[in-house]
LUMFI-109164 format. One record per residue (C-alpha): residue in three letters; x, z, y. Coordinates in nm, 3 decimals. Each point is the difference from the previous one (the first is absolute). Example, Ala and Ser with C-alpha at 12.3 -4.5 7.8 and 13.67 -1.06 7.14 Angstrom:
2
(atom "ALA" (1.230 0.780 -0.450)),
(atom "SER" (0.137 -0.066 0.344)),
REM end
This chain:
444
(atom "UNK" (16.340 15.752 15.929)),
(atom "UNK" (0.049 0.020 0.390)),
(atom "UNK" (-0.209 -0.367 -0.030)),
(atom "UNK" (-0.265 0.111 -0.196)),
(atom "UNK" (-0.075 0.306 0.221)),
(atom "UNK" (0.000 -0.242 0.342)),
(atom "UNK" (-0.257 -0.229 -0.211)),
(atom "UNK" (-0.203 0.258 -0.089)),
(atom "UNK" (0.038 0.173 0.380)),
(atom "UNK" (-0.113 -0.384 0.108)),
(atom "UNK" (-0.294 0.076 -0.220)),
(atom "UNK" (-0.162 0.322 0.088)),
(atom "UNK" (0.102 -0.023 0.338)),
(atom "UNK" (-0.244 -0.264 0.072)),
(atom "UNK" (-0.255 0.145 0.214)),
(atom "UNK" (0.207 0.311 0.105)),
(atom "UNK" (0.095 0.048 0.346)),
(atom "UNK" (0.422 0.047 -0.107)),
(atom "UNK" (0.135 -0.056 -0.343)),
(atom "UNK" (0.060 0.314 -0.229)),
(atom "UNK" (0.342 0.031 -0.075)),
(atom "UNK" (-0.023 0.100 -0.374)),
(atom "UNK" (-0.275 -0.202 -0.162)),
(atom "UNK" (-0.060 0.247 -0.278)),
(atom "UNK" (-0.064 0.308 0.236)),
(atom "UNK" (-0.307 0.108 0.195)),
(atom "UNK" (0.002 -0.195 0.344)),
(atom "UNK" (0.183 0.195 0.225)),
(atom "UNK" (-0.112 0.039 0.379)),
(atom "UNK" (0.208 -0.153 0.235)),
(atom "UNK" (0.176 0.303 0.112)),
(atom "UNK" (0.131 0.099 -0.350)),
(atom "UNK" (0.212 -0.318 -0.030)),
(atom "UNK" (0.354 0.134 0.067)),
(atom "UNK" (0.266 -0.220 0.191)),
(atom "UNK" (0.107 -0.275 -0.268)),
(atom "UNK" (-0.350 -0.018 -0.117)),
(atom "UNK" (-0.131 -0.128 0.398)),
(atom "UNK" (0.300 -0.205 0.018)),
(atom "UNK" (-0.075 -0.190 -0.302)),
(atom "UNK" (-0.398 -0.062 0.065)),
(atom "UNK" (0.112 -0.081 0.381)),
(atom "UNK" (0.254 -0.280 -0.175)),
(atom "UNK" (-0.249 -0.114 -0.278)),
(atom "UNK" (-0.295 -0.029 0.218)),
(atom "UNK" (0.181 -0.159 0.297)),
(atom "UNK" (0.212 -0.245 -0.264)),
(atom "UNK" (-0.327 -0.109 -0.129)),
(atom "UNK" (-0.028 -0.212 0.360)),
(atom "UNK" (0.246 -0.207 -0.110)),
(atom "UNK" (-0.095 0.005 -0.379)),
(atom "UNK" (-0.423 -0.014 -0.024)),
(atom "UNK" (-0.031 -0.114 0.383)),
(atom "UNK" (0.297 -0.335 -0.045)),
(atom "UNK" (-0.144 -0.317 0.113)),
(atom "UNK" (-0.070 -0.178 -0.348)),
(atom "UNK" (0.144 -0.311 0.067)),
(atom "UNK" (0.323 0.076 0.100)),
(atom "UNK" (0.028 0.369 -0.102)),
(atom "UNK" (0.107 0.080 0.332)),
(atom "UNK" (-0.088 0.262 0.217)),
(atom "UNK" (-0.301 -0.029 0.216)),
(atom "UNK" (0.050 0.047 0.406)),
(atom "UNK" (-0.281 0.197 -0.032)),
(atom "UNK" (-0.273 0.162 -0.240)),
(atom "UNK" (-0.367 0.128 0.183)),
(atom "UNK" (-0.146 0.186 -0.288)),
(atom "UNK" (-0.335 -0.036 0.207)),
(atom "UNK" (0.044 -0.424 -0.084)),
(atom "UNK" (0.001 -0.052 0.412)),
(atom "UNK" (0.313 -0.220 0.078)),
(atom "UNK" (0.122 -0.184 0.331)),
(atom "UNK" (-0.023 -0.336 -0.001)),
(atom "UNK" (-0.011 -0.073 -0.325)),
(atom "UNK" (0.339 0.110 -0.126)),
(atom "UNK" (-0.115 0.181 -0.305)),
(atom "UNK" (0.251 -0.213 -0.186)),
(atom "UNK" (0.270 -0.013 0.238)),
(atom "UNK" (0.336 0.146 -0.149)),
(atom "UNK" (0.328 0.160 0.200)),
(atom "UNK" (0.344 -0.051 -0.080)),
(atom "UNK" (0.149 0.301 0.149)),
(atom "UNK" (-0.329 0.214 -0.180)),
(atom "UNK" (0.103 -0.186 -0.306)),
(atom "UNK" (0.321 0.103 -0.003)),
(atom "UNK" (-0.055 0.336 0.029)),
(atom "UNK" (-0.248 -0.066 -0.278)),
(atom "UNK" (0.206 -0.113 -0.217)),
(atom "UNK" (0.251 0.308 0.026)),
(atom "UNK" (-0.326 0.204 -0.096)),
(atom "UNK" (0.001 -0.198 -0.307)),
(atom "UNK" (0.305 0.104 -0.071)),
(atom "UNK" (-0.151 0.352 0.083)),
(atom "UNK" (-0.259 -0.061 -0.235)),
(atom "UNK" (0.150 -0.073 -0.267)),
(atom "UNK" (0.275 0.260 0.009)),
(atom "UNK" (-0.237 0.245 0.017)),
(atom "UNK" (-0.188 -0.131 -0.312)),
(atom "UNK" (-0.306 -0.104 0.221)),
(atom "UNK" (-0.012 -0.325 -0.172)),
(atom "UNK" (0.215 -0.137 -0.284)),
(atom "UNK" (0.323 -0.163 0.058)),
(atom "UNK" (-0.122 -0.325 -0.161)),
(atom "UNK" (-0.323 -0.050 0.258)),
(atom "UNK" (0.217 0.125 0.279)),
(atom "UNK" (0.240 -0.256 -0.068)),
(atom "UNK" (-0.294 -0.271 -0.061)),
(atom "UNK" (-0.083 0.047 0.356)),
(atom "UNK" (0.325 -0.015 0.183)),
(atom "UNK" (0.073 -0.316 -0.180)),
(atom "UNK" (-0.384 -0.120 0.133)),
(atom "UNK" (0.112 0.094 0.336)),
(atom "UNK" (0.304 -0.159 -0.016)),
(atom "UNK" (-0.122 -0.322 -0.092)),
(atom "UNK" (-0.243 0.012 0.240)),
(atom "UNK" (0.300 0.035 0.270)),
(atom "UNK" (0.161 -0.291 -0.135)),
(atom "UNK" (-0.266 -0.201 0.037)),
(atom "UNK" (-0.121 0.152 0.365)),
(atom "UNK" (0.072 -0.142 0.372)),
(atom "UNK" (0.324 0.041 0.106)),
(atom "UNK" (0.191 -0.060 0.318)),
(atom "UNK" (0.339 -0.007 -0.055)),
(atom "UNK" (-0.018 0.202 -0.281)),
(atom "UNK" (-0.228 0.291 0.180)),
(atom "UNK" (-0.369 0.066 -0.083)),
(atom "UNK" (-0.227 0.028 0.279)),
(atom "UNK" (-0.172 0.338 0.107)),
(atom "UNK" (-0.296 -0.102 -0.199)),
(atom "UNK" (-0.107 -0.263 -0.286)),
(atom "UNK" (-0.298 -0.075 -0.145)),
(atom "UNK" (0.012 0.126 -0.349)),
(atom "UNK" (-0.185 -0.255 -0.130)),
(atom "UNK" (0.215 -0.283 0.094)),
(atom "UNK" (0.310 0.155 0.120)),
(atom "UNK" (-0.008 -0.197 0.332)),
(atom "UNK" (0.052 0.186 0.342)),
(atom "UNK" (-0.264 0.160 0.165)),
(atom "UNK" (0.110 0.059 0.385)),
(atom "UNK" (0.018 0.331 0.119)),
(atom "UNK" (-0.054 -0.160 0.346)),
(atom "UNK" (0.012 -0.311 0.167)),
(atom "UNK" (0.347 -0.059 -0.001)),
(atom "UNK" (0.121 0.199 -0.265)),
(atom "UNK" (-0.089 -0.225 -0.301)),
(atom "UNK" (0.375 -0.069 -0.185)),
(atom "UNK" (0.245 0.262 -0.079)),
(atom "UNK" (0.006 0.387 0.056)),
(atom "UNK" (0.341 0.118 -0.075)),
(atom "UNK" (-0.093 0.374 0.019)),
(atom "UNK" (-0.264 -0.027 -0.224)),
(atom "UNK" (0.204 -0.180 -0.258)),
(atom "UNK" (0.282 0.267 0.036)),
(atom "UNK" (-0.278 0.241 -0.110)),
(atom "UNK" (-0.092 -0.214 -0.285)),
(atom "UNK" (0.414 -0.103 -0.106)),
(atom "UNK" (0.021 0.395 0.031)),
(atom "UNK" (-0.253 0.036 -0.299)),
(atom "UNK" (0.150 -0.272 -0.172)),
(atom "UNK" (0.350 0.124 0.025)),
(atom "UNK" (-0.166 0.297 -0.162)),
(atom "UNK" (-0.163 -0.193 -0.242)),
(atom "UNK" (0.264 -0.177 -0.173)),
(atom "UNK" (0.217 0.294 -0.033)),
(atom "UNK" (-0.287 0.224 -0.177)),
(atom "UNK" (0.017 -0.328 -0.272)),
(atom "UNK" (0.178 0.021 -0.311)),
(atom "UNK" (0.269 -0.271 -0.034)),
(atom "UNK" (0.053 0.062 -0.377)),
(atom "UNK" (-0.375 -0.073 -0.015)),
(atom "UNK" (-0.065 -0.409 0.047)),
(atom "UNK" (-0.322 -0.061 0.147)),
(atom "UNK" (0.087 0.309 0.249)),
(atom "UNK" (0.315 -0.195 0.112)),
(atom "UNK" (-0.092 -0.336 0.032)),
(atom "UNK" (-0.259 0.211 0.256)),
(atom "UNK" (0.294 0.136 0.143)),
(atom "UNK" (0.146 -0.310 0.043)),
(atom "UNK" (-0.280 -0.182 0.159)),
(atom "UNK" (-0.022 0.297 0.256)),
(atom "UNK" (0.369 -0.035 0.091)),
(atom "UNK" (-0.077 -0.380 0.044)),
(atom "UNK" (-0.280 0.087 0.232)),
(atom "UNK" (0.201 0.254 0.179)),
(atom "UNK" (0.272 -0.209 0.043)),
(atom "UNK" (-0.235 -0.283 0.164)),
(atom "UNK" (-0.062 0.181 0.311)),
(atom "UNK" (0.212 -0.156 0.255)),
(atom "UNK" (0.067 0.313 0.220)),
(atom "UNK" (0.258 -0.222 0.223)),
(atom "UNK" (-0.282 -0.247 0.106)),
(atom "UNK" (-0.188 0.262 0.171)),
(atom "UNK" (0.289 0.077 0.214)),
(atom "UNK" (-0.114 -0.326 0.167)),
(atom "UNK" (0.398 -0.065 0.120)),
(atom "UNK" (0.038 0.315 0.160)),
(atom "UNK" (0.172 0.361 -0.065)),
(atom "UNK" (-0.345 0.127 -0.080)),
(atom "UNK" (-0.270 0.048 -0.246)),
(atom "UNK" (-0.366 -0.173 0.087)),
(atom "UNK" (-0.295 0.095 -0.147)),
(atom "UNK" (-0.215 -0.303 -0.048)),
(atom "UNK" (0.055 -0.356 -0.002)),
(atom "UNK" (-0.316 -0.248 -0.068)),
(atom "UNK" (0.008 -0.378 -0.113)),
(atom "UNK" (-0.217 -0.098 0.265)),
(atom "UNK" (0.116 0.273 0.325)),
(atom "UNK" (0.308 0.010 -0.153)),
(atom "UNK" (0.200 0.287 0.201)),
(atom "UNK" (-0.248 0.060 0.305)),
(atom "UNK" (-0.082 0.347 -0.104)),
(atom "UNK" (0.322 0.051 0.141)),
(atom "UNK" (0.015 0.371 -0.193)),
(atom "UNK" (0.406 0.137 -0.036)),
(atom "UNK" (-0.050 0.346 -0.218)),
(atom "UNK" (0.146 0.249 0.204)),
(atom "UNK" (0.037 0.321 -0.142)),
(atom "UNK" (-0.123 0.345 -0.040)),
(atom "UNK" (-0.294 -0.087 -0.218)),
(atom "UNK" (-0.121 -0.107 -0.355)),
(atom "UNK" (0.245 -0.303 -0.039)),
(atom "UNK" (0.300 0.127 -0.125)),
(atom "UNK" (-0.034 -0.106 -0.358)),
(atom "UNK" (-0.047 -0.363 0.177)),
(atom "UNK" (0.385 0.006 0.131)),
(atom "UNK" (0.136 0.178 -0.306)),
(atom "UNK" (-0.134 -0.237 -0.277)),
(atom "UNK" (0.085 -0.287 0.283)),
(atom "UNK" (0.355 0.105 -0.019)),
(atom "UNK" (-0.043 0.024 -0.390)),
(atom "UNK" (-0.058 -0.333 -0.108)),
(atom "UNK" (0.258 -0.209 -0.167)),
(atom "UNK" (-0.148 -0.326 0.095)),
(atom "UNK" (-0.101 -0.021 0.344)),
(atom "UNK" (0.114 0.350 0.105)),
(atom "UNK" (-0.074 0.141 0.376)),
(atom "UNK" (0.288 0.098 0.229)),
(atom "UNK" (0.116 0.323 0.096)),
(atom "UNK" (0.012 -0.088 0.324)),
(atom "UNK" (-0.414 -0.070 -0.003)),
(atom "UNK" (0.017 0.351 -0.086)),
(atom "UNK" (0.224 0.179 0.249)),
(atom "UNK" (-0.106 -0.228 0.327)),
(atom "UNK" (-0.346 -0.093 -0.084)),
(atom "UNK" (-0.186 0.301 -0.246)),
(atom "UNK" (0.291 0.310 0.167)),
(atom "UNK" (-0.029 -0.159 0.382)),
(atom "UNK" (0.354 -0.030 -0.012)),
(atom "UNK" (0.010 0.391 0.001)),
(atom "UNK" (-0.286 0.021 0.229)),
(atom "UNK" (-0.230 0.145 -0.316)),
(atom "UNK" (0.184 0.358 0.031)),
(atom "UNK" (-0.255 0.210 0.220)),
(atom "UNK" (0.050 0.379 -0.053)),
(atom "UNK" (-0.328 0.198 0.061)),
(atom "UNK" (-0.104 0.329 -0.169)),
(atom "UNK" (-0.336 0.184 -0.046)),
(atom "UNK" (-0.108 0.295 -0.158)),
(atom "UNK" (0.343 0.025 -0.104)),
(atom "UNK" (0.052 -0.331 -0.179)),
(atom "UNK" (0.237 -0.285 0.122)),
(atom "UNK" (-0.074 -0.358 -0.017)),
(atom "UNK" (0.319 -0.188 0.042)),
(atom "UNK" (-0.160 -0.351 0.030)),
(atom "UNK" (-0.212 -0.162 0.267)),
(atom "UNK" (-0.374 0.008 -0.165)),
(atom "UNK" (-0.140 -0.317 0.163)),
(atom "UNK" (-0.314 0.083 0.250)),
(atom "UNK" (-0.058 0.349 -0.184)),
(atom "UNK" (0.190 0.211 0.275)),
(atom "UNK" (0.194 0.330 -0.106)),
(atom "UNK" (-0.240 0.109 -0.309)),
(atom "UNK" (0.084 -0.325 -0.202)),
(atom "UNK" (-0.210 -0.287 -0.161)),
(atom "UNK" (-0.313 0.004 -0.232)),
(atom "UNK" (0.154 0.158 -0.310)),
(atom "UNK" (-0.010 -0.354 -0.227)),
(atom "UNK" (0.335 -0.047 0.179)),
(atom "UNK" (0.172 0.284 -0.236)),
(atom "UNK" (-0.175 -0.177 -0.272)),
(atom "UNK" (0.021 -0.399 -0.060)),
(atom "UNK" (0.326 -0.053 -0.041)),
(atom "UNK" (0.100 0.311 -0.149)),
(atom "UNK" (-0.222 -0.083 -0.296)),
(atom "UNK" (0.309 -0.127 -0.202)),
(atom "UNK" (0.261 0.082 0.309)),
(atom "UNK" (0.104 0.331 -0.096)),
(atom "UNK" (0.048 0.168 0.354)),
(atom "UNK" (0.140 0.322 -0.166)),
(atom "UNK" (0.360 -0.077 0.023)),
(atom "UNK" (-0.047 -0.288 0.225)),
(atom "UNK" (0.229 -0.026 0.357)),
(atom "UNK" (0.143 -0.252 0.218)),
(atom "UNK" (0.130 0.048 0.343)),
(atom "UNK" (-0.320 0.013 0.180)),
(atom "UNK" (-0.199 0.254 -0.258)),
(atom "UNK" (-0.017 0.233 -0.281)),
(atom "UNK" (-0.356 -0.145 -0.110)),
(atom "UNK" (-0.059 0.287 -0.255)),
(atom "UNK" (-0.024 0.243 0.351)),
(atom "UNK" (-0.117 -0.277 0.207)),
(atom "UNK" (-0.338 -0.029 -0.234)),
(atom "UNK" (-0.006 0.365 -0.113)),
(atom "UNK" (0.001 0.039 0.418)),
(atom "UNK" (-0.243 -0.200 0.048)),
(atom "UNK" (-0.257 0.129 -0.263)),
(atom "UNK" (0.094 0.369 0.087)),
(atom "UNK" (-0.078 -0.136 0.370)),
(atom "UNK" (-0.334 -0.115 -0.090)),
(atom "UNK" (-0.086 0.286 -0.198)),
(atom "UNK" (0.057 0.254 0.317)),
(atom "UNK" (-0.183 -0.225 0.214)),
(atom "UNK" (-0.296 0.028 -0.236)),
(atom "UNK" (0.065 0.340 -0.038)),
(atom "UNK" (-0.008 0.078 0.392)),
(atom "UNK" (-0.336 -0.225 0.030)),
(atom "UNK" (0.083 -0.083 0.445)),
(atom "UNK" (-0.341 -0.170 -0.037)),
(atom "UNK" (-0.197 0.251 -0.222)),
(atom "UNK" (-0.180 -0.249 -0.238)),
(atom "UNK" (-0.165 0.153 -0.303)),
(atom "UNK" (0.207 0.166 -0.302)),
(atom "UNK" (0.374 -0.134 0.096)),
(atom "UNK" (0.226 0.240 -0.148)),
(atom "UNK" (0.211 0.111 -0.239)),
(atom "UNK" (-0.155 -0.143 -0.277)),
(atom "UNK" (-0.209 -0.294 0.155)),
(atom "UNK" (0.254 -0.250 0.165)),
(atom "UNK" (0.140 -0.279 -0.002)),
(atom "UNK" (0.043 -0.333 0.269)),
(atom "UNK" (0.047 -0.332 -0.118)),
(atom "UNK" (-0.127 -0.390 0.055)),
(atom "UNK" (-0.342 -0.005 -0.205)),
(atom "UNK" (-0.350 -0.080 0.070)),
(atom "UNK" (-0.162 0.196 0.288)),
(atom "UNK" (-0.321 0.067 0.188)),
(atom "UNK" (0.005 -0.349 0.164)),
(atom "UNK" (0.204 -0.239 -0.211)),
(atom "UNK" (0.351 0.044 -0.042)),
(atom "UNK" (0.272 0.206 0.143)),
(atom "UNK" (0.366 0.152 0.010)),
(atom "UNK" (-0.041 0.369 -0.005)),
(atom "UNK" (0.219 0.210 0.130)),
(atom "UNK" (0.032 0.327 0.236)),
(atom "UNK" (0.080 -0.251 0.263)),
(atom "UNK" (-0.313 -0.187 -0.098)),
(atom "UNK" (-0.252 0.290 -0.151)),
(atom "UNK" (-0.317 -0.117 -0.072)),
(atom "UNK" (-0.108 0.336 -0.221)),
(atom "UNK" (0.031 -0.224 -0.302)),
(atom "UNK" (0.172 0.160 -0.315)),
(atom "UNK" (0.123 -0.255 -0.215)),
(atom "UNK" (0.110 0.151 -0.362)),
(atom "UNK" (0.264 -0.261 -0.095)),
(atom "UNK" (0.165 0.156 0.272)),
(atom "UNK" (0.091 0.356 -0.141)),
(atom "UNK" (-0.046 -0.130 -0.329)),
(atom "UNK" (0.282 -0.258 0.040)),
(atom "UNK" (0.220 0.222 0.178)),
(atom "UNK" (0.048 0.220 -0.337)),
(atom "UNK" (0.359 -0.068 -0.012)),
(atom "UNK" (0.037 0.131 0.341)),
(atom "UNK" (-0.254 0.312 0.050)),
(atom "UNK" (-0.101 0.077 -0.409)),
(atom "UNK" (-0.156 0.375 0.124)),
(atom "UNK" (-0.197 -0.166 0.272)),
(atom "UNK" (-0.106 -0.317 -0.216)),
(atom "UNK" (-0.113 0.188 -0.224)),
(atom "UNK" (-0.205 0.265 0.219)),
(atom "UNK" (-0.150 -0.355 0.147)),
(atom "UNK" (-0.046 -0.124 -0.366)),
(atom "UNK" (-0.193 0.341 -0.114)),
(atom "UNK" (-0.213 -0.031 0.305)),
(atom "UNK" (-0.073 -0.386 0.004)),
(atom "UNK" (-0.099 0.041 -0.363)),
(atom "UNK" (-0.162 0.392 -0.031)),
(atom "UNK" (-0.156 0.031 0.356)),
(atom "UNK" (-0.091 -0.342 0.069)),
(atom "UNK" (-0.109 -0.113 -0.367)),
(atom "UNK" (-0.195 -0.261 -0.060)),
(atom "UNK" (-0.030 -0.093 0.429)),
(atom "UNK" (0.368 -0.116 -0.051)),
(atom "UNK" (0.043 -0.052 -0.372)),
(atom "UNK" (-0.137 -0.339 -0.155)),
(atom "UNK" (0.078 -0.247 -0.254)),
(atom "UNK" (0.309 -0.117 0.115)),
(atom "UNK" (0.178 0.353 0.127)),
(atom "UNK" (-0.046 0.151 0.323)),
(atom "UNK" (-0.162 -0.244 0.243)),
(atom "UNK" (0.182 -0.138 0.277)),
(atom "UNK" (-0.089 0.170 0.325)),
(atom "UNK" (-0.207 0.263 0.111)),
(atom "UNK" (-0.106 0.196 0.315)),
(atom "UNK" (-0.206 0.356 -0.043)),
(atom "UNK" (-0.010 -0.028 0.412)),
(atom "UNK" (-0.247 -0.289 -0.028)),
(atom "UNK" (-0.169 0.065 -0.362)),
(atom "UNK" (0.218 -0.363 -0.093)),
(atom "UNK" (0.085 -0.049 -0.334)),
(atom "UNK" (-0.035 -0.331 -0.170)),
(atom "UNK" (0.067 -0.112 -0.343)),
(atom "UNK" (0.283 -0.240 0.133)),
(atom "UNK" (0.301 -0.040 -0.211)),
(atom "UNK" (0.321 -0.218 0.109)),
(atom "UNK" (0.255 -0.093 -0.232)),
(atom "UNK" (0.297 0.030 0.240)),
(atom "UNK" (-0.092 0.414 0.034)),
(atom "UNK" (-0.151 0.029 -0.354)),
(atom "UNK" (0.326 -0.143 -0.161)),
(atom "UNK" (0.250 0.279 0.173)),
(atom "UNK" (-0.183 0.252 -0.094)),
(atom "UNK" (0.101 -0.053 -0.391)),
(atom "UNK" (0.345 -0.097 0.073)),
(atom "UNK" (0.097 0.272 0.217)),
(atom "UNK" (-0.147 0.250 -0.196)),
(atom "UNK" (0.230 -0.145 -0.309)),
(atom "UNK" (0.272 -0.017 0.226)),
(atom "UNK" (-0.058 0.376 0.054)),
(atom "UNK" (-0.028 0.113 -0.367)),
(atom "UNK" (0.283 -0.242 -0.151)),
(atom "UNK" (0.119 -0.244 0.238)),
(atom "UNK" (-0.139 -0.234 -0.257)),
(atom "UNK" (0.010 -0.324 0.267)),
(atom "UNK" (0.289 0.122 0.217)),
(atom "UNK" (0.245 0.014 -0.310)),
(atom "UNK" (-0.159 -0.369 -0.078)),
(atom "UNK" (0.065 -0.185 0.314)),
(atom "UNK" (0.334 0.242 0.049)),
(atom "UNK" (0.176 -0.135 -0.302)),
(atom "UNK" (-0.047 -0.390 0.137)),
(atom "UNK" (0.347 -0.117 0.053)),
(atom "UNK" (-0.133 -0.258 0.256)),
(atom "UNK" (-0.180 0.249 0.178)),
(atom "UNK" (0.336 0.215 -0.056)),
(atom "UNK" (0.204 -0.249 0.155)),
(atom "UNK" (-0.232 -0.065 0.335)),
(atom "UNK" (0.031 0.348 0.066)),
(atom "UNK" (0.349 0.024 0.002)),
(atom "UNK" (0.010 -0.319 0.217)),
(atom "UNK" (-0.239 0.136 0.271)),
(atom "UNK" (0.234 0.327 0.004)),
(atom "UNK" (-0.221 0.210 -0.218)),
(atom "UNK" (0.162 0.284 -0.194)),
(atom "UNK" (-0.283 0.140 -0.260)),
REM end
């Protein structure tokens, strides 16, 4: 029944501004729609990026979708692996939820996985980007053509995810599981290590190591160390962790404002913290709730930061137009010229909704006060085919219709992680993942 309504939602909701939430009822204006109603449209609509807007190839997520057809340098086609991971946990999303049938939902992980099999790797990592045509590497610059490690962690996050959701009593569902845990099991975390106590980020077949990037810590590559440490065949050391990611201690750097503590050193983002995509990434399936090692609680350390942000929005220091209680929000997303890291530190007077959206775990009554005014006061400015787009400024009248799958895709997840930890009890239950933990000191 809860299929057939979503159907006939998809129906009449056509060339409506927001989807009804009860097909058989009068539409409702936007401000009627109580809490669980919002959150639902918010998921279905933004899940849609990765269902309607998938490359059709591969049937991975796009880098990017311009809903006015203008793309940079031709890269219409070009497909992410970190996006696609988080994609593929909105799958999952999607078909919990009863937004599409288990059957089709299952149809196109198995597409995507095949695809992955079949795609560039570099010692078992997928580059940044692929063409989703081919599945060869498209460089994200010069010498970054061969393996991102970060990237893939997102994507093995989504996986891990993945083949837990399956059914092993079920036979097609667990020979998918089982060709996930092959992938998974393919990444060779201890190559990137490169010899050394440490964890580096690329490596390329033809510059091999001269990026020359070590992933020091506080920022968005946790996940990278903890499935690193994880893997039972070519498992990352502890020691990477402690010396290279923790500084050898030297990631503990107290600093408090409006009355929150950070605990860890946020790297180049000064007392207030980083762009908020940093409490978000790789606590997708990392459950930060319970989560502690010697250096951090990272349930306060990301509730901190987002409560951080919040104020700073809140306060306004550089008075751009409607910042407040109920429009924030600082994250990594498009902006007026290009591309940038938001943050108070670096506050451009873009609002970027993924930001409060994804930080629902962390600040639900001032999510959801963003939420109500993203999608009741802004309306159709914001709201498009795909969600919420990705960045806007009311200082400078900016708002394009500009999605990105790597802010698109938390948006559904964290929300589910919110309402029933769907993907945190997923990736949680992972005795690999289980085990890395415990041997990087974790106790969760």
């Amino acid at each position: 029944m809860q299929l057939f309504k979503l159907n006939l939602i998809i129906l009449l909701a056509t060339a409506c501004s927001f989807l009804p939430h009860k097909p058989n009822e009068e539409k409702k204006s936007q401000s009627q729609l109580n809490d669980d109603q919002l959150l639902d449209t918010i998921q279905y609509r933004t899940f849609q990026y990765f269902w309607d807007g998938a490359e059709p190839n591969s049937g991975m997520a796009c880098e990017r979708i311009h809903t006015d057809g203008v793309y940079p340098e031709n890269d219409k086609n070009v497909v992410t692996s970190g996006g696609s991971g988080f994609g593929v946990m909105s799958i999952v999303v999607g078909i919990d939820r009863g937004f599409i049938t288990r059957e089709a939902g299952i149809g196109r992980l198995a597409k995507i996985t095949s695809f992955l099999e079949k795609a560039d790797r570099f010692h078992g990592a997928w580059p940044h980007w692929m063409f989703g045509e081919t599945g060869k590497v498209k460089p994200f610059s010069t010498k970054d053509n061969g393996g991102d490690i970060v990237e893939t962690a997102y994507l093995i996050q989504g996986l891990i995810c993945v083949k837990n959701y399956l059914k092993q009593d079920v036979p097609a569902e667990k020979a998918l599981a089982d060709q996930i845990a092959k992938l998974c099991n393919e990444v060779e975390w201890s190559w990137y290590q490169n010899g050394k106590p440490a964890l580096y980020w690329h490596w390329s077949p033809t510059y091999n190591w001269e990026m020359n990037f070590a992933i020091e810590g506080y920022n968005e590559c946790l996940i990278a160390y903890v499935l690193g440490a994880s893997s039972p065949t070519y498992p990352l050391s502890p020691e990477a962790y402690h010396q290279c990611w923790a500084r050898g201690g030297g990631i503990n750097a107290e600093t408090t404002k409006y009355g929150y503590t950070l605990k860890l050193k946020h790297n180049g983002a000064a007392e207030y913290g980083g762009p908020l995509f940093w409490a978000h990434y790789s606590y997708l399936g990392l459950d930060p709730r319970n989560l502690k090692d010697k250096y951090a609680s990272y349930w306060d350390e990301n509730r901190n930061q987002v409560m951080i942000d919040y104020n700073y929005c809140v306060e306004n220091p550089k008075k751009f137009k409607d910042y407040g209680p109920e429009c924030w929000g600082l994250t990594a997303s498009y902006s007026i010229n290009g591309y940038d890291a938001h943050m108070p530190s670096n506050d451009l007077g873009v609002i970027s909704p993924t930001a409060a959206l994804s930080s629902f775990p962390y600040s639900p009554e001032e999510s959801m006060r963003a939420a109500r005014y993203f999608y009741e006061k802004m309306g159709s400015k914001l709201w498009g085919k795909y969600g919420f787009y990705d960045a806007f400024s009311e200082t400078e009248n900016w708002c394009p219709s500009h999605y990105l799958a790597i802010d698109q895709g938390p948006i559904v997840v964290m929300i589910e992680n919110y309402r029933s930890q769907l993907l945190w009890k997923l990736f949680m239950q992972d005795k690999d993942v289980q085990n890395g933990l415990t041997k990087l000191g974790f106790t969760f």
